[in-house]
C-alpha positions as a Python dict, from the first residue, in 0.01 Angstrom:
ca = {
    (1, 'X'): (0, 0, 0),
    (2, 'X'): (-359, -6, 150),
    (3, 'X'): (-265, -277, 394),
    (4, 'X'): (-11, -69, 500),
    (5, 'X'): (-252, 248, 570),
    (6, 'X'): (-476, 7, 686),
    (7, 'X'): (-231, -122, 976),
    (8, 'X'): (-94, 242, 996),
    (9, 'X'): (-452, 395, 1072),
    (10, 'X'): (-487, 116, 1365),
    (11, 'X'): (-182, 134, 1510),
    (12, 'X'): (-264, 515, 1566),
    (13, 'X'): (-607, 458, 1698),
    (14, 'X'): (-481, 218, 1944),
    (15, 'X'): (-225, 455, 2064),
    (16, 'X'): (-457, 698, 2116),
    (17, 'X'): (-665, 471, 2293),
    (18, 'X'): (-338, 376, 2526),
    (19, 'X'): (-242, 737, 2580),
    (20, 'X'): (-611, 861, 2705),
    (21, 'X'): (-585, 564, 2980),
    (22, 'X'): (-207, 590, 3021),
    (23, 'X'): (-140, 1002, 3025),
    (24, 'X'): (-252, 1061, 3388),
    (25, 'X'): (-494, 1313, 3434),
    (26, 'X'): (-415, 1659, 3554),
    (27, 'X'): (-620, 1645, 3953),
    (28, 'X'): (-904, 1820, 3939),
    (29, 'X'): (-861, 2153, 4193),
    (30, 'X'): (-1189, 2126, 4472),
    (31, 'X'): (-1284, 2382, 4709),
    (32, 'X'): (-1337, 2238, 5045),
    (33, 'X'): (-1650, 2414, 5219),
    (34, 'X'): (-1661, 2412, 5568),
    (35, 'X'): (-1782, 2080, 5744),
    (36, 'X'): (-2195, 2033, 5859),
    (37, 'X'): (-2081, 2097, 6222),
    (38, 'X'): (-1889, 2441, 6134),
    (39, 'X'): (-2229, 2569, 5896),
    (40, 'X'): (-2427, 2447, 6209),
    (41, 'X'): (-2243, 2638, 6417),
    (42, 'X'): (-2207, 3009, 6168),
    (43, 'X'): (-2584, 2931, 6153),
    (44, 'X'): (-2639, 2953, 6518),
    (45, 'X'): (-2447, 3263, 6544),
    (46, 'X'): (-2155, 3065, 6762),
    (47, 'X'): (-1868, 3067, 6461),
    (48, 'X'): (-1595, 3143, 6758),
    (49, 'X'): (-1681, 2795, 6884),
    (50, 'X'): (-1468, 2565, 6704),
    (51, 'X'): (-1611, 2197, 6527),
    (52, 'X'): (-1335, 2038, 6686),
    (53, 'X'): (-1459, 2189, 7071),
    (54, 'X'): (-1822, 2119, 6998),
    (55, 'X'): (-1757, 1753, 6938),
    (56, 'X'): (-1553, 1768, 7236),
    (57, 'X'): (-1828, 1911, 7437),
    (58, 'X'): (-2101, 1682, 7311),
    (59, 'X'): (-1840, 1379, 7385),
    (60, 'X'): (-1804, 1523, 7724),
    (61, 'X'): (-2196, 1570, 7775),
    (62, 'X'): (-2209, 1198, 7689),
    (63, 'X'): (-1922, 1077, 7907),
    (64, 'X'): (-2094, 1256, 8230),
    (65, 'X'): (-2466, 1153, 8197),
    (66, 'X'): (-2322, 807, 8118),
    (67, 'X'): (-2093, 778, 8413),
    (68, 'X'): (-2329, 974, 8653),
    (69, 'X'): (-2637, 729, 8543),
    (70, 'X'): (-2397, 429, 8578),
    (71, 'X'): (-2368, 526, 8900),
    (72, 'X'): (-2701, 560, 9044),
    (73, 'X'): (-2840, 258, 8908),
    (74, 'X'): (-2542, 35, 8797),
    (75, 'X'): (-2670, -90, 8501),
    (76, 'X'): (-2451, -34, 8177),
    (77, 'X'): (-2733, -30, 7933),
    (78, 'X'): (-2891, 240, 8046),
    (79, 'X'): (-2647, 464, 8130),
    (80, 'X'): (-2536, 452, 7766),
    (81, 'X'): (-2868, 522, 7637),
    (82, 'X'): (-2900, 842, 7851),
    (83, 'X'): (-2549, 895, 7763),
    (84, 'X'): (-2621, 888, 7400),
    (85, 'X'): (-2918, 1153, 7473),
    (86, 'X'): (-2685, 1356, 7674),
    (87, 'X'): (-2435, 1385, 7388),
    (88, 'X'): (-2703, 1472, 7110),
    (89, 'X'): (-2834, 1770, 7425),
    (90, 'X'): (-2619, 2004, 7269),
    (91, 'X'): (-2669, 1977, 6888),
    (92, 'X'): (-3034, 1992, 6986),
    (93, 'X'): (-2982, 2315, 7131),
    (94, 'X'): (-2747, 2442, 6849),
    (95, 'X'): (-3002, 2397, 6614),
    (96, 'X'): (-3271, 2537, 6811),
    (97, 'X'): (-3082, 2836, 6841),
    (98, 'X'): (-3008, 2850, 6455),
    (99, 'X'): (-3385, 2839, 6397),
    (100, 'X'): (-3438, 3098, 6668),
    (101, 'X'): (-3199, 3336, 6481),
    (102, 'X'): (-3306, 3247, 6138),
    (103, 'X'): (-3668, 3368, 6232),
    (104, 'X'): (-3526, 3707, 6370),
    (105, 'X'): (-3326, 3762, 6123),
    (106, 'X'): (-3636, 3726, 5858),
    (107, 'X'): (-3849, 3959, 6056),
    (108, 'X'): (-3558, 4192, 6060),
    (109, 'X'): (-3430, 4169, 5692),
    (110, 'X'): (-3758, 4411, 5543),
    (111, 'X'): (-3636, 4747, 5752),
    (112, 'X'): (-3267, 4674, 5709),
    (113, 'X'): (-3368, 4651, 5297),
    (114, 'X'): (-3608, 4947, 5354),
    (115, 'X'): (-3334, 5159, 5517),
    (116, 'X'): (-3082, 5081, 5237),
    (117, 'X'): (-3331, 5196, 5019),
    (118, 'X'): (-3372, 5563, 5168),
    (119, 'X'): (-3013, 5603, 5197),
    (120, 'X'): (-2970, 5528, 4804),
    (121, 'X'): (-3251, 5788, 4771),
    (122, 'X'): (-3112, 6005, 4925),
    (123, 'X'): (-2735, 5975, 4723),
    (124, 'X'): (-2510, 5767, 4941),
    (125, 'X'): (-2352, 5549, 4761),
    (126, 'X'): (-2432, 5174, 4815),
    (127, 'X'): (-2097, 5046, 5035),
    (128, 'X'): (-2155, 5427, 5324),
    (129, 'X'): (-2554, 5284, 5291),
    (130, 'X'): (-2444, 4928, 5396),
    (131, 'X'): (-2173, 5046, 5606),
    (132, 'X'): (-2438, 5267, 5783),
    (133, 'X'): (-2664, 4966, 5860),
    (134, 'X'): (-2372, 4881, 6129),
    (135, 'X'): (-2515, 5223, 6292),
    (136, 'X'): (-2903, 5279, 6207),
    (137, 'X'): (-2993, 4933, 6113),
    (138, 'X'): (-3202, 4652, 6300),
    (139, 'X'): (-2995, 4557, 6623),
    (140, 'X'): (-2960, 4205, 6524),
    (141, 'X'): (-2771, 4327, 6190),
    (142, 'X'): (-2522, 4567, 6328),
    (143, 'X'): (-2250, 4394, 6404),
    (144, 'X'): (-2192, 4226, 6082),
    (145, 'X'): (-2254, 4577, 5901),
    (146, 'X'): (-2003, 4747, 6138),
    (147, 'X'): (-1771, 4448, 6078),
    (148, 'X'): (-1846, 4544, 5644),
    (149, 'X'): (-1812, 4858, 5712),
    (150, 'X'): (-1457, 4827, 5869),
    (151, 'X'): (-1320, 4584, 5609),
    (152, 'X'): (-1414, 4836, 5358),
    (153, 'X'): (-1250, 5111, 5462),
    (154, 'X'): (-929, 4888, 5512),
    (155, 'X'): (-972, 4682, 5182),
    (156, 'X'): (-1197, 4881, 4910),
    (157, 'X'): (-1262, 4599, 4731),
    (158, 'X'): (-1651, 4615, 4740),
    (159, 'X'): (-1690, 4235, 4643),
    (160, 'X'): (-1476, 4056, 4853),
    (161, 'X'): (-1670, 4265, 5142),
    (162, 'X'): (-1961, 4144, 5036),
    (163, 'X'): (-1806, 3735, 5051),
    (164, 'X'): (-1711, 3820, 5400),
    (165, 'X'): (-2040, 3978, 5513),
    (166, 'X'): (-2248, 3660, 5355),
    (167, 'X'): (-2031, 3459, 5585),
    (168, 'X'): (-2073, 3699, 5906),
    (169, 'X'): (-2427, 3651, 5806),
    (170, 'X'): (-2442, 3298, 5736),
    (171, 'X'): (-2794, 3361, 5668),
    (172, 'X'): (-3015, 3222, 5347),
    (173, 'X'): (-3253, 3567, 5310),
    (174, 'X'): (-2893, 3768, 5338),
    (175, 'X'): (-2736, 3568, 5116),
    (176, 'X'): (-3015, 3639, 4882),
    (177, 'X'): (-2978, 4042, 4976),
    (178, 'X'): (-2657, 4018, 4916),
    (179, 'X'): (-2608, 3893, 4594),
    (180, 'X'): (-2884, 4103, 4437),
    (181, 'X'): (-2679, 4390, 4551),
    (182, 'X'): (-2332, 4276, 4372),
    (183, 'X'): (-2575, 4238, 4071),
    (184, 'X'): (-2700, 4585, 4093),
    (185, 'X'): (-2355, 4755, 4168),
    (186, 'X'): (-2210, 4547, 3909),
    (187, 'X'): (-2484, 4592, 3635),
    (188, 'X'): (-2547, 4951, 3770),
    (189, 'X'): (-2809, 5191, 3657),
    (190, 'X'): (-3117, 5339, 3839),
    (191, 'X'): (-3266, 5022, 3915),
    (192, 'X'): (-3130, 4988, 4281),
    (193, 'X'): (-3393, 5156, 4380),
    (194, 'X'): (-3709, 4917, 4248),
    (195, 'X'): (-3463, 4624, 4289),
    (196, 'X'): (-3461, 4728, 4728),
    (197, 'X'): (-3847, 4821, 4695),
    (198, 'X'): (-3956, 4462, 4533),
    (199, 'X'): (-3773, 4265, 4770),
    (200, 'X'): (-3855, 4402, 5088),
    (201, 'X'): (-4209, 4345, 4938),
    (202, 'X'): (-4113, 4036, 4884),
    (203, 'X'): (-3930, 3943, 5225),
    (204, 'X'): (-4218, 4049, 5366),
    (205, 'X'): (-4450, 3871, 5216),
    (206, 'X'): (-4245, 3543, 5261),
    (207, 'X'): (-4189, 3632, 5659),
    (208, 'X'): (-4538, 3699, 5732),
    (209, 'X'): (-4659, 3332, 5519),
    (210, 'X'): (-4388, 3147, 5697),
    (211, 'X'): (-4434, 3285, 6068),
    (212, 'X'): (-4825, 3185, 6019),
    (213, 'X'): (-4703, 2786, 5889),
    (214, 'X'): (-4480, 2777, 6175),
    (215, 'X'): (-4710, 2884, 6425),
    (216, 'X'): (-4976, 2577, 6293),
    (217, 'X'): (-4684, 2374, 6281),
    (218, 'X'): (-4560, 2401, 6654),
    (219, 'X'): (-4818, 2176, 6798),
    (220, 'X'): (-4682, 1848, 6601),
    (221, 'X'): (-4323, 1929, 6683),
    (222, 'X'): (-4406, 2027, 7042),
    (223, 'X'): (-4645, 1673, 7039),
    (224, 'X'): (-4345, 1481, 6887),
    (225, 'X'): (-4075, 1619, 7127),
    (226, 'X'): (-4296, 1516, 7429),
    (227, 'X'): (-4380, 1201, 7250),
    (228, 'X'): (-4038, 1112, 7252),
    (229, 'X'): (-3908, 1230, 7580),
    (230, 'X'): (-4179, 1054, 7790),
    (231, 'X'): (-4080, 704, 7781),
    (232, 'X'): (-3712, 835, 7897),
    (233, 'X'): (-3803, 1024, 8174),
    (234, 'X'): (-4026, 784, 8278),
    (235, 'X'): (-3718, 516, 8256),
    (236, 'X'): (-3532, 786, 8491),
    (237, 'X'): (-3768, 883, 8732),
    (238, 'X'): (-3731, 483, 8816),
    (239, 'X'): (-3395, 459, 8848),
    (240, 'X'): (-3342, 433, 9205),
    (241, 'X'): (-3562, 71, 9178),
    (242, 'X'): (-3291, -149, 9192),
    (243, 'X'): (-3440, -450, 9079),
    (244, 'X'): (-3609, -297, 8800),
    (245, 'X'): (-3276, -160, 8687),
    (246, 'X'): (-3150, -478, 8736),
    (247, 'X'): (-3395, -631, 8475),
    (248, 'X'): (-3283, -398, 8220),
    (249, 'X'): (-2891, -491, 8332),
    (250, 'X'): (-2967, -837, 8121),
    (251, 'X'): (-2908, -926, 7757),
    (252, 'X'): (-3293, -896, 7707),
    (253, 'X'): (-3309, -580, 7869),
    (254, 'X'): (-3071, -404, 7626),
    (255, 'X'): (-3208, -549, 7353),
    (256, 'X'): (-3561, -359, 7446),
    (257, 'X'): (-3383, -71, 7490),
    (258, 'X'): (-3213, -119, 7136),
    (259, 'X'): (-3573, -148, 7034),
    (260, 'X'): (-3730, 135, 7223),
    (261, 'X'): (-3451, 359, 7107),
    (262, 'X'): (-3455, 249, 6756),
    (263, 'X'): (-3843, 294, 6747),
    (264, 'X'): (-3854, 651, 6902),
    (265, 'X'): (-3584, 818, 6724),
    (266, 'X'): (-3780, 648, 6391),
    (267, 'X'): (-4107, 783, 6481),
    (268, 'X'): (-3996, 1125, 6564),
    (269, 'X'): (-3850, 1154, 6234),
    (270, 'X'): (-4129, 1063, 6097),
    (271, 'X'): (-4318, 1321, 6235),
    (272, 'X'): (-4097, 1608, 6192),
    (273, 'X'): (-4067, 1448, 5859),
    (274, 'X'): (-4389, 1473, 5784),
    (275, 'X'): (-4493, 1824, 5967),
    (276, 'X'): (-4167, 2015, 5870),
    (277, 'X'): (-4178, 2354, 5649),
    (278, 'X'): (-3926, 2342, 5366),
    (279, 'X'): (-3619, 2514, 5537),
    (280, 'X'): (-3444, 2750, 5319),
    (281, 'X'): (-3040, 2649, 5231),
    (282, 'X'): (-2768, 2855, 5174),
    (283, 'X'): (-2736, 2796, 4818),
    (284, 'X'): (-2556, 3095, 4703),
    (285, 'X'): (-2285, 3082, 5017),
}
């Protein structure tokens, strides 16, 4: 009788152990964000440009240095290296831009929070005080608070509005606005009020710290950027020496230009590696 418990007990914890390997597993349901290039891009202020067109611009960048190179100094190497630098021109400028419009939008953030505030002090509710941002708010602002504004008066639903202004926005100190506001509608009470006081304080605070960083910071990125850029326009500017170009037309000569391109993109991340400010994410898009 035991053995036969015994036996029973294991044959049932082996088919347990069979059916958690064998019983396939119900597919876990993942939300796709959108890609690096897209953020880039909603970052920048440019979301109407497609991921799909900017790679096709940057390819075509590429493809016209490269051929226009290739033909003033027929040599192959080289044209693909300024090629290369001609395709990465316009993420460069994409995410120049993006800082650019990060920075205004910091400096701007403060009145848009202080005019929010006055308008719940005075007894609009909070969707006609965000919806009248689009109107009376900071320039830069407006058209995302317009667009709010609009979607609330065809939807109602205060939340979702919210979702689609964070991704008009595409912004980390709005994301940061905005979510304290769905806490404070949802929570409610009196504390809207203090809650917009403390952080304009607060953006303010952080706006003014980070513009004085970032103005001792520009001379190493400024020095790294030239730093970089010198040995390439250099390389140009003797293009039309044919038998120098020839020279770098060999095996050996693309090899040092393997090198020199290897070594300079290295070194200028490790300077703007080194002399960056911690950039703030989007971690509540």
């Amino acid at each position: 009788m035991i053995g036969a418990l015994v036996g029973l007990g294991v044959g049932l914890g082996l088919l347990l152990v069979w059916s958690a390997f064998a019983v396939p597993r119900r597919p876990r349901t993942r939300r796709d964000g959108p890609g690096r290039t897209a953020r880039m891009l909603a970052s920048a202020g440019l979301r109407e440009v497609s991921p799909s067109g900017f790679v096709a611009l940057c390819a075509g960048s590429g493809l016209v240095a490269a051929l226009v190179v290739l033909v003033v100094t027929a040599t192959p190497p080289v044209a693909l290296a300024f090629g290369a630098l001609s395709a990465y021109l316009p993420v460069a400028l994409v995410n120049g831009r993006a800082a650019r419009r990060q920075r205004e939008l910091a400096e701007v953030w403060p009145e848009a929070v202080d005019d929010l505030s006055s308008a719940v002090r005075a007894g609009m509710s909070l969707p006609d005080a965000l919806g009248a941002l689009g109107i009376r708010g900071p320039e830069a602002l407006r058209p995302a608070f317009r667009a709010f504004a609009l979607d609330y008066q065809v939807s109602g639903r205060f939340g979702d509005c919210l979702d689609r202004l964070k991704d008009d926005l595409a912004d980390p100190v709005g994301d940061r606005v905005v979510e304290g506001l769905r806490v404070a509608r949802e929570v409610g009470g009196g504390d809207l009020g203090r809650l917009l006081r403390n952080l304009s304080t607060f953006l303010r605070e952080d706006a003014r710290t980070r513009s004085e960083l970032e103005s001792r910071q520009a001379w190493t990125v400024n020095g790294a950027r030239l730093a970089v850029a010198a040995p390439w326009l250099v390389l140009l500017s003797m293009s039309g020496n044919a038998q120098l170009m020839a020279r770098y037309g060999t095996a050996a000569g693309a090899v040092v230009l393997a090198i020199g391109a290897g070594a300079c993109i290295l070194a200028y991340r490790v300077m703007m590696r080194v002399g960056r400010l911690p950039r703030e994410r989007r971690i509540l898009a």
